[in-house]
C-alpha positions in Angstrom: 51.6 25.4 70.3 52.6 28.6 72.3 53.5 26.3 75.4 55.7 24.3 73.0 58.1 27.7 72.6 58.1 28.1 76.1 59.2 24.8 77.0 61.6 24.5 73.6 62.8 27.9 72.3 62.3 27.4 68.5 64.9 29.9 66.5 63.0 32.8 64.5 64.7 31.3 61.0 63.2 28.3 61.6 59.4 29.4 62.3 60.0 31.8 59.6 60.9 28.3 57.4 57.9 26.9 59.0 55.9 30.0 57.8 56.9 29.9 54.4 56.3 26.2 53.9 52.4 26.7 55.1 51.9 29.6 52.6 53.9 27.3 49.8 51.6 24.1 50.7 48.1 26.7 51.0 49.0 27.6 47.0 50.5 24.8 45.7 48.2 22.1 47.1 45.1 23.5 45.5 46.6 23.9 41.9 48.2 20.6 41.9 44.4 19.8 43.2 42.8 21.3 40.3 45.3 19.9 37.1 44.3 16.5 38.6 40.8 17.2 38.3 41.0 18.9 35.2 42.9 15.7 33.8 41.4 13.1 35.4 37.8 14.5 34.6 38.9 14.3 30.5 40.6 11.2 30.6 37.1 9.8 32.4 34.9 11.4 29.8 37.6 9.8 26.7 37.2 6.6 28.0 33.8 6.4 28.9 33.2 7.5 25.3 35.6 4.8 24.1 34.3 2.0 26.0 30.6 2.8 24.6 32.0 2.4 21.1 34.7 0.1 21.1 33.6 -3.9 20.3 36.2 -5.4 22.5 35.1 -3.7 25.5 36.8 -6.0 27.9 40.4 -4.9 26.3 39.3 -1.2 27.0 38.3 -1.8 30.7 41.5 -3.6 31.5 43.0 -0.3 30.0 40.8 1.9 32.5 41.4 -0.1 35.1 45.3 0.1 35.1 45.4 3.9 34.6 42.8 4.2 37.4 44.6 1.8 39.6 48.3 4.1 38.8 46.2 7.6 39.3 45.4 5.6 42.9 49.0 4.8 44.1 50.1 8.3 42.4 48.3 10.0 45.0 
């Protein structure tokens, strides 16, 4: 990386961009990390509890199985 500004002089407003995205990503990443896991961890545990009790459990899988399949291509 330090060859890089020798061979292409990178302005100081730009690394200082740079900068600030890194810090930005380093504290937004994990949060967004931990709502998904905080949501996705209760919507498992409601649905495993559903599909236990419900009689039509092949309705209630389909179900599951979409909103799993959206939480995929979300991420």
């Amino acid at each position: 990386m330090l060859s890089q500004f020798k061979l292409q002089p990178v302005a100081w407003l730009t690394i200082l961009r740079f900068i600030i995205g890194i810090v930005f990503l380093l504290i937004g990443l994990p949060l967004f990390l931990v709502g998904v896991d905080m949501s996705v961890e209760k919507m498992g545990d409601l649905f495993s509890h559903y599909v236990i009790e419900h009689p039509k459990k092949v309705i209630a899988m389909i179900g599951i199985f979409g909103l799993g399949f959206i939480s995929i291509i979300a991420e």
